[in-house]
C-alpha positions in Angstrom: 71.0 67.4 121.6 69.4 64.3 123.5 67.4 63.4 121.1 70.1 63.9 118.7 71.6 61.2 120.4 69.0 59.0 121.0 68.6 58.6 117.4 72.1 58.1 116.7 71.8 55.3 119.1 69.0 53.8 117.6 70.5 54.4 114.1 74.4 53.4 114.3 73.7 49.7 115.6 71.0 49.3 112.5 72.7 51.0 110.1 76.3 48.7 111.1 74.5 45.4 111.0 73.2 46.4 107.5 76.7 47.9 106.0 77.9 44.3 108.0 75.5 41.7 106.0 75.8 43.9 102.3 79.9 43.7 102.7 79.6 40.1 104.1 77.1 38.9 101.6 79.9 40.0 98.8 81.9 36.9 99.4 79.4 34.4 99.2 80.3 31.8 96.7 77.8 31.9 93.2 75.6 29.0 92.7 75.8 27.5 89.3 73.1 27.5 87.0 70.9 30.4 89.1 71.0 33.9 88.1 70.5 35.0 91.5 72.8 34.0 94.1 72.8 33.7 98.0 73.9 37.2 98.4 70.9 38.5 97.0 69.0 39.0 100.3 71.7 39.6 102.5 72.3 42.3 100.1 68.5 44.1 99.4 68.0 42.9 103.2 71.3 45.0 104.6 70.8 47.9 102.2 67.1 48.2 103.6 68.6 48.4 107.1 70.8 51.0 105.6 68.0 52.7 104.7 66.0 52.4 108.0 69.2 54.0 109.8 69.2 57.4 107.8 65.4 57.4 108.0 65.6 57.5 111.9 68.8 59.5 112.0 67.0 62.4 109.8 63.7 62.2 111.7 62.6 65.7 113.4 63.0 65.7 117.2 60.0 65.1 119.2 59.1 67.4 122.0 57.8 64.5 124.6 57.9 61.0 123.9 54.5 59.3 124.7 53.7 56.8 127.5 53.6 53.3 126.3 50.1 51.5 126.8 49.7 48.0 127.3 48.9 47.2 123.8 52.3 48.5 122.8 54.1 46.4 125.5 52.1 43.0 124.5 53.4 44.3 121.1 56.6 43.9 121.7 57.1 41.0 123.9 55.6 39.0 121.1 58.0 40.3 118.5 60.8 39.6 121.3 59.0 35.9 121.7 58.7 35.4 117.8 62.4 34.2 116.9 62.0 31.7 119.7 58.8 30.4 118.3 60.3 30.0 115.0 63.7 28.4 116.1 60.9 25.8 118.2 58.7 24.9 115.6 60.9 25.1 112.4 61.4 21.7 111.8 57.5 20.2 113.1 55.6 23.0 112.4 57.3 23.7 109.1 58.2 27.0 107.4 54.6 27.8 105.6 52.6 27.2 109.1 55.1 29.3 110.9 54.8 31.9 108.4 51.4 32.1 108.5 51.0 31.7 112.4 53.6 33.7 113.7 53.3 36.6 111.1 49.3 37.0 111.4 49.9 36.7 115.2 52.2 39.9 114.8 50.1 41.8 113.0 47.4 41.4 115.1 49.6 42.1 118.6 50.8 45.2 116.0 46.8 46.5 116.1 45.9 45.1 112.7 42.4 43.6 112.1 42.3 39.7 112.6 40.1 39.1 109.2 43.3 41.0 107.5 46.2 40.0 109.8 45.1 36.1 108.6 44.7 37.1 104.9 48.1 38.5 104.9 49.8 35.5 107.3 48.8 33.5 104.1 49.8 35.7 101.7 53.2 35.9 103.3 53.9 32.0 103.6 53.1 31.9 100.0 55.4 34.5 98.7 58.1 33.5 100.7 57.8 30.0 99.9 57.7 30.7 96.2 60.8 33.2 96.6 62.7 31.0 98.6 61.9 26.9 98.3 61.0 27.5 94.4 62.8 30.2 93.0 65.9 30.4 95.2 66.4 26.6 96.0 66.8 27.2 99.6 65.2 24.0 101.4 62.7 25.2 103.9 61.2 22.4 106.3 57.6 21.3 105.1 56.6 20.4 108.5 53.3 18.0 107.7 52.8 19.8 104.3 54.6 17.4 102.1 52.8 17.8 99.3 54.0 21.7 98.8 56.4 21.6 95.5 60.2 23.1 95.3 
């Protein structure tokens, strides 16, 4: 019964914030001329929280939680940290370097390889850029990349 409650309150509080941002995200106003609008992520981003919620709602109870280690703590003060490094840098760092910093730096406090924690930090800057500065129109800062295209 505990943990029956613990996962509701893990789950409720996800699973409102993502029910929140897909009803929300239905009145924002179309953009002429784009097929996809600004709702689109709100939307696909609050229905994936939606989908987290009954994922940890329906998971089986465990029997004893493990200790955390140290690794796991680091882990999470730097996701705790990483909005505040973004809100600091986004306008001299710029959205691909922060994208590439903050996410490789992530992965590796997360336990992943540095080789493949940089390799992905790139490949995430890039994709997000394209999906968002080029395909979406949403102005991201540059930071001292000028030269990247929108």
């Amino acid at each position: 019964m505990a943990d029956l409650l613990r996962r509701l309150a893990a789950s409720l509080p996800v699973g409102a914030l993502g029910l929140a941002a897909v009803v929300l995200a239905r009145d924002f106003p179309p953009v002429p001329g784009q097929v996809y609008g600004p709702a689109l992520f709100p939307t696909v981003l609050g229905l994936l929280l939606i989908g987290c919620a009954i994922v940890v709602l329906l998971q089986a109870p465990r029997a004893v939680a493990a200790p955390a280690n140290t690794r796991a703590r680091v882990a999470a003060i730097a996701y705790a940290l990483a909005p505040i490094i973004v809100m600091l840098g986004w306008e001299t760092l710029g959205w691909p370097l922060l994208a590439f910093g903050v996410g490789a730096a992530l992965l590796v406090a997360g336990g992943m390889r540095v080789l493949f924690a940089l390799a992905a930090g790139v490949g995430f800057a890039i994709l997000t850029w394209v999906l968002f500065a080029m395909l979406l129109r949403v102005p991201l800062p540059r930071g001292p990349l000028p030269f990247l295209p929108y």
